[in-house]
C-alpha positions as CSV (number, residue, x, y, z in Angstrom):
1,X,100.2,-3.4,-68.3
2,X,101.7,-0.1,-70.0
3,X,103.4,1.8,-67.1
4,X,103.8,6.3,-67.9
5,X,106.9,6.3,-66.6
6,X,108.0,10.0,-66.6
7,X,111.5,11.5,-67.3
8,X,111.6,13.5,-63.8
9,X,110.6,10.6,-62.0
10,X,113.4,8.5,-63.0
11,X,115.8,11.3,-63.0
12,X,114.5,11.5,-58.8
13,X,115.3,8.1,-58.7
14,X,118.8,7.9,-59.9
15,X,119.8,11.5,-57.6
16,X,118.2,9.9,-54.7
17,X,119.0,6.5,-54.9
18,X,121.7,6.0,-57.4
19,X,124.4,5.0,-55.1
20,X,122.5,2.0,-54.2
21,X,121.2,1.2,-57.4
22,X,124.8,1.4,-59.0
23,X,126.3,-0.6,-56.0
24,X,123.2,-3.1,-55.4
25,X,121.6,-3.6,-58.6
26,X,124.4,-2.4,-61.0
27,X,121.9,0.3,-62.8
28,X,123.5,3.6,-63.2
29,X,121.8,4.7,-66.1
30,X,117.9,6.2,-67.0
31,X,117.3,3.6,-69.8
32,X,118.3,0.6,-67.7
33,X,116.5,1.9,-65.2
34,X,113.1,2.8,-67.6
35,X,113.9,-0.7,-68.7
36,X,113.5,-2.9,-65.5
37,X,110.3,-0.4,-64.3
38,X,108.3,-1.0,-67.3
39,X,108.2,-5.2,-66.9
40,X,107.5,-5.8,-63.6
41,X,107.3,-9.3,-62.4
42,X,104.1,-8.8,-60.0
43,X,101.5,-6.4,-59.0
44,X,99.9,-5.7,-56.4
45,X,97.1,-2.8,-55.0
46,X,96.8,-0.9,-52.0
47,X,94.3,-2.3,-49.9
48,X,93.0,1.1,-48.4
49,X,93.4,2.9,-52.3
50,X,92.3,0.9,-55.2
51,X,94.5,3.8,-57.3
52,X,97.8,2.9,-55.7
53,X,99.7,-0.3,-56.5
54,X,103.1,-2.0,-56.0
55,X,104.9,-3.3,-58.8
56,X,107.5,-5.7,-57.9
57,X,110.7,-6.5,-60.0
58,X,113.4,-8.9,-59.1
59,X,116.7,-7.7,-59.9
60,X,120.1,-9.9,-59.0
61,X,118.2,-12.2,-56.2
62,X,116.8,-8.7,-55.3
63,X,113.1,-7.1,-54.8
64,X,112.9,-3.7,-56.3
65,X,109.8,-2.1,-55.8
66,X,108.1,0.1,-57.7
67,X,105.2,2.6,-56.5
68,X,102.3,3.7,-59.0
69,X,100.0,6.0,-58.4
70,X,97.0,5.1,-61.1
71,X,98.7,4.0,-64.2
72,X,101.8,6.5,-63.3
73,X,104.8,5.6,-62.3
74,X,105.8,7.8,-59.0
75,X,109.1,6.0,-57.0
76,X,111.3,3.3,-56.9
């Protein structure tokens, strides 16, 4: 599945989460970042909104989760 993944959207992601990303994960930068949100390793719909899902990616032992609205990718 090809996931939009928009420049603002990962620049949110970095500003508002970036401490723990850097310290957790060890991603401090946009293209590692873009990277590990484009191949999740599971996926998985609302069950109230058909358009929403929940990408899953593990990440050093780690569940990141990724939130999609429709094909777009919206937070991490």
């Amino acid at each position: 599945m090809e996931h939009v993944i928009l420049e603002e959207v990962l620049k949110h992601v970095i500003r508002k989460h970036g401490m723990d990303f850097s310290r957790v994960l060890g991603i401090n930068r946009l293209d590692l970042l873009k990277r590990l949100l484009a191949s999740p390793d599971g996926v998985h719909l609302d069950a109230h909104n058909l358009s929403i899902s929940y990408s899953l990616k593990k990440v050093n032992g780690l569940w990141l989760t990724i939130i999609m609205l429709e094909n777009e990718v919206r937070t991490a």
